[in-house]
Each structure stands twice: as structure tokens, then as C-alpha cells.
C-alpha positions as CSV (number, residue, x, y, z in Angstrom):
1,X,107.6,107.9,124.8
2,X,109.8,108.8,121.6
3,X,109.0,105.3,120.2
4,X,105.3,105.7,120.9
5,X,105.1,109.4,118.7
6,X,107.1,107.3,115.9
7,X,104.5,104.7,115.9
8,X,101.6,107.2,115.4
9,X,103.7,109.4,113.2
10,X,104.0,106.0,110.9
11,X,100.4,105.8,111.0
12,X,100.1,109.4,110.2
13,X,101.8,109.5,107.6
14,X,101.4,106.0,105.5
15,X,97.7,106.5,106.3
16,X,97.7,110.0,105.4
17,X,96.2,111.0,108.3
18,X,92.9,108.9,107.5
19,X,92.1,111.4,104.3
20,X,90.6,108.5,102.5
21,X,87.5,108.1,105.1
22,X,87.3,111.9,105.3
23,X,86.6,112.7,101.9
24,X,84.5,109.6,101.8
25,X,82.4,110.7,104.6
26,X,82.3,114.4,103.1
27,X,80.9,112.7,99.7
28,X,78.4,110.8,101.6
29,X,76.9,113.5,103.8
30,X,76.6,115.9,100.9
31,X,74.4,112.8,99.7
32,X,72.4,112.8,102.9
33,X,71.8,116.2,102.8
34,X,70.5,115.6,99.1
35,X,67.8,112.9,100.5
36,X,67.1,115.6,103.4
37,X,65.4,118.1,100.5
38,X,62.8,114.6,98.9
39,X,59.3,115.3,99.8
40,X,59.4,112.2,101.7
41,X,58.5,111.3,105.2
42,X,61.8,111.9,108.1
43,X,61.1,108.5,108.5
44,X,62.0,107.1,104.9
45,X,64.7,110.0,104.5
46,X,66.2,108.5,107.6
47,X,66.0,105.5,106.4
48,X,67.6,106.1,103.1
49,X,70.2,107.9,105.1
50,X,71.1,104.7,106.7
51,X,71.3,103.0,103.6
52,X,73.9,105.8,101.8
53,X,75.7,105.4,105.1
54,X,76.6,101.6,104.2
55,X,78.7,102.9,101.0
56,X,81.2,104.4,103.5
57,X,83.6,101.7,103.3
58,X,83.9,100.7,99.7
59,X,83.9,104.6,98.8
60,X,87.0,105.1,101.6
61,X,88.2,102.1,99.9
62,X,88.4,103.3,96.6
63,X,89.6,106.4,97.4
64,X,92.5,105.0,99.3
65,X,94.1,103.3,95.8
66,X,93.5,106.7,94.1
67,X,95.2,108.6,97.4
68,X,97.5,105.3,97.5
69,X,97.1,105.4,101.6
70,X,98.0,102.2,103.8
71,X,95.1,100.7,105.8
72,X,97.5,98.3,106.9
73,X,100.8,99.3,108.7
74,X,102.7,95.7,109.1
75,X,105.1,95.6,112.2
76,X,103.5,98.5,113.9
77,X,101.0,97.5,117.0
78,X,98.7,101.2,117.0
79,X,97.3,100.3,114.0
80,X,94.7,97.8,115.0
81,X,93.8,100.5,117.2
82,X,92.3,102.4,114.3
83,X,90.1,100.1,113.2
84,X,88.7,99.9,116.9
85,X,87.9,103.2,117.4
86,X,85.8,102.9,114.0
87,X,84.1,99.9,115.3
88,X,83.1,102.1,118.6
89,X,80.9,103.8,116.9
90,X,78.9,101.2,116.3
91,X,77.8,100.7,120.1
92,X,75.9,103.9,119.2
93,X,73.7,102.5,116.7
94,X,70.8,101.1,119.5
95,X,70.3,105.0,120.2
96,X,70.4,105.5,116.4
97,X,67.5,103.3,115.8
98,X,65.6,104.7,118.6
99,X,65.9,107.9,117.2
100,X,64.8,106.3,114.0
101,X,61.8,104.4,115.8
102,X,60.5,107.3,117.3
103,X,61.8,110.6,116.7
104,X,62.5,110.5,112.9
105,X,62.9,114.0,112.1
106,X,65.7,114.0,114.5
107,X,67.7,110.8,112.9
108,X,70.3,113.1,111.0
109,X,70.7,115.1,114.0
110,X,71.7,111.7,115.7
111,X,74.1,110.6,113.4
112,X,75.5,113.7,112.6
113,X,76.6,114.0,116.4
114,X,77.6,110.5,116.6
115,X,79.4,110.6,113.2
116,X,81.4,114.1,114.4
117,X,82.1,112.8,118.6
118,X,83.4,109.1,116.9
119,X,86.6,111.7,115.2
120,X,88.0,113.1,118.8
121,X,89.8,109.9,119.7
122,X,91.5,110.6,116.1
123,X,92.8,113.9,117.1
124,X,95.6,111.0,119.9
125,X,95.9,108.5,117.4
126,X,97.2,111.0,114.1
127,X,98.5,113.5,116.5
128,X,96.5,115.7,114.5
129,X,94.4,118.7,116.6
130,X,92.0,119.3,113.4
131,X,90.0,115.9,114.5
132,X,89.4,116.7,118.2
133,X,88.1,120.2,116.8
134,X,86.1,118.9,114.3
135,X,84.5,116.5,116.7
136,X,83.4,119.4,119.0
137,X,82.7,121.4,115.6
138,X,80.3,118.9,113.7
139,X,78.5,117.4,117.3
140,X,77.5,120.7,118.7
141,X,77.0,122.2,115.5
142,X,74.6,119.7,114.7
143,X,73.0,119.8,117.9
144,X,72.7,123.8,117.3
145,X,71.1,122.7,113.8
146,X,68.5,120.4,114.7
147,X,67.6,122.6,117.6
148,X,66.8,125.2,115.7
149,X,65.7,124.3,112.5
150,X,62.3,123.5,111.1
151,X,61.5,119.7,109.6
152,X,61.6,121.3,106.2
153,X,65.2,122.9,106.9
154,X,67.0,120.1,108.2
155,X,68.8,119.5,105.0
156,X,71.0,122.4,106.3
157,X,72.1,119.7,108.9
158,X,74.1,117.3,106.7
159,X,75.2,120.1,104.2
160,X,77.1,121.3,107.8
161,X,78.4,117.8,108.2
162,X,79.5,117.8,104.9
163,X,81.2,121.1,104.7
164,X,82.7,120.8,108.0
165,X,84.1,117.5,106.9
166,X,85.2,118.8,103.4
167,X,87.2,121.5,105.7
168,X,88.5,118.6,107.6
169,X,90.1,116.9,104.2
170,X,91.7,120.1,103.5
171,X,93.7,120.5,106.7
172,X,94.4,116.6,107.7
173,X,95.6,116.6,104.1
174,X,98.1,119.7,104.7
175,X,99.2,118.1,108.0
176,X,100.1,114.9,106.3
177,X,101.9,116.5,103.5
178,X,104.0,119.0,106.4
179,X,104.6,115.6,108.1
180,X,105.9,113.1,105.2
181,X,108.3,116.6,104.3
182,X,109.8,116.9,108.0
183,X,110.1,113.0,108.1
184,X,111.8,113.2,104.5
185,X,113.9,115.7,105.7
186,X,115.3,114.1,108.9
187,X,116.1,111.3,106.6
């Protein structure tokens, strides 16, 4: 069991506990929430939503030469793993587009939720608590949100996201940083 923490503790730490694709996602949901105050139809907004959604990668990308994270650990078998539990995500995308099809106003709702449940699996694979929370944190908040608030409101929804995962930066970030020190020092 020792030698499976060290693997994920490897991760952890030369991935910086995923920070890149947090801040990434933080940057683009304070986007979505931008297109969520146009005077445009839920329909087109959602739409558009979709479309910022696509820039997740390349921004995460970017951000991991300026954060000099490792989206490859060599010799250490978790680490397709991440990658997989991205790609789950995606098997959520036929509700998505239902949502999209026929319930518009309620798109950012839906992807909020399956943008915030798609972290939990995180909280195993960093050993780091702050992702399961956040799951919970951003899904029901954003099921409280769309509940609640009016078509005109629902910008609200993905300034949430966004905050929730700008507070989710901030603490991976600390983690890694406690992490790479108690790993230095054990040297």
C-alpha cells in the first residue's frame, strides 16, 4: 500500500495537484458566466458556452509551461489514470445535449453539475480532500442555483462555478506546495 501512496504522491506533486486545469477551468467559467449576462436566447448562450468550453485544454496547456507541471509521469502506471477520469466526463455529454435540445435555460446548470461531480474521483487520485469537497460544493450548489434563480439571474450560476473553482486553485496549490516541502525534506 506504501508504494501505491508514493505513486499518487508523484502525481501529486509533479502534477501539482492538477492546478493547471483548475485555474483553466476557473478562467473559463468566469467567461461563461460573461455570455450568461448577453441579451441572447439560453439557447445561443448555451451554445456559446459549449464553444468557450473547447479552449479548456490549450488554456490548461499553456498554463502548465508557465506553472511548469508534468502531464506526463514516465515509469509511473496511475497516471494514465488521470487522463481517464477526464475522459469520463464525456459520457455525460448525450444528457448535455438534451439539456441543450430542450431545456436551454437549464444547460449551465447541467454542465456546472457535471463539470463539479467529474472532480470527486480527484480527491483518490491526488490524495487531496479539497476535490471531493468541491465536487459536492460546485454540483449542489449549482443545482441550489438554477433551482432558484430566474432566466435573467442565471449568470450567478457560472460566476459560483468560477469562484468555487478559483477557491479550489488556492488550496490544491497550498497542498502541493506542503507536499513537494515534506517530500524535500524526507530527502
Amino acid at each position: 500500500m506504501n508504494n501505491l501512496n508514493g505513486l499518487k504522491q508523484e502525481l501529486s506533486i509533479k502534477a501539482k495537484n492538477g492546478a493547471d486545469f483548475i485555474i483553466a477551468a476557473s478562467m473559463i467559467w468566469f467567461a461563461i458566466s460573461l455570455i450568461w449576462t448577453l441579451s441572447a436566447s439560453s439557447y445561443d448562450k448555451s451554445v456559446l458556452t459549449f464553444i468557450i468550453g473547447g479552449m479548456m485544454l490549450p488554456l490548461a496547456f499553456g498554463l502548465s509551461k508557465l506553472l511548469k507541471t508534468n502531464w506526463k509521469v514516465p515509469n509511473n502506471p496511475l497516471q494514465p489514470l488521470g487522463l481517464w477520469l477526464n475522459f469520463a466526463q464525456l459520457f455525460y455529454f448525450p444528457f448535455l445535449i438534451f439539456v441543450l435540445i430542450k431545456q436551454p435555460d437549464y444547460f449551465v446548470m447541467t454542465y456546472a453539475i457535471i463539470t463539479g461531480a467529474h472532480f470527486f474521483p480527484y480527491g483518490w487520485y491526488y490524495s487531496e480532500k479539497g476535490y471531493s469537497i468541491f465536487a459536492g460544493i460546485i454540483s449542489f450548489g449549482a443545482l441550489f442555483f438554477g433551482l432558484f434563480l430566474s432566466t435573467e439571474k442565471m449568470y450567478l450560476l457560472p460566476l459560483f462555478t468560477a469562484i468555487s473553482l478559483a477557491i479550489l486553485a488556492i488550496i490544491v496549490l497550498l497542498s502541493y506546495r506542503n507536499k513537494a516541502s515534506t517530500a524535500q525534506n524526507n530527502l
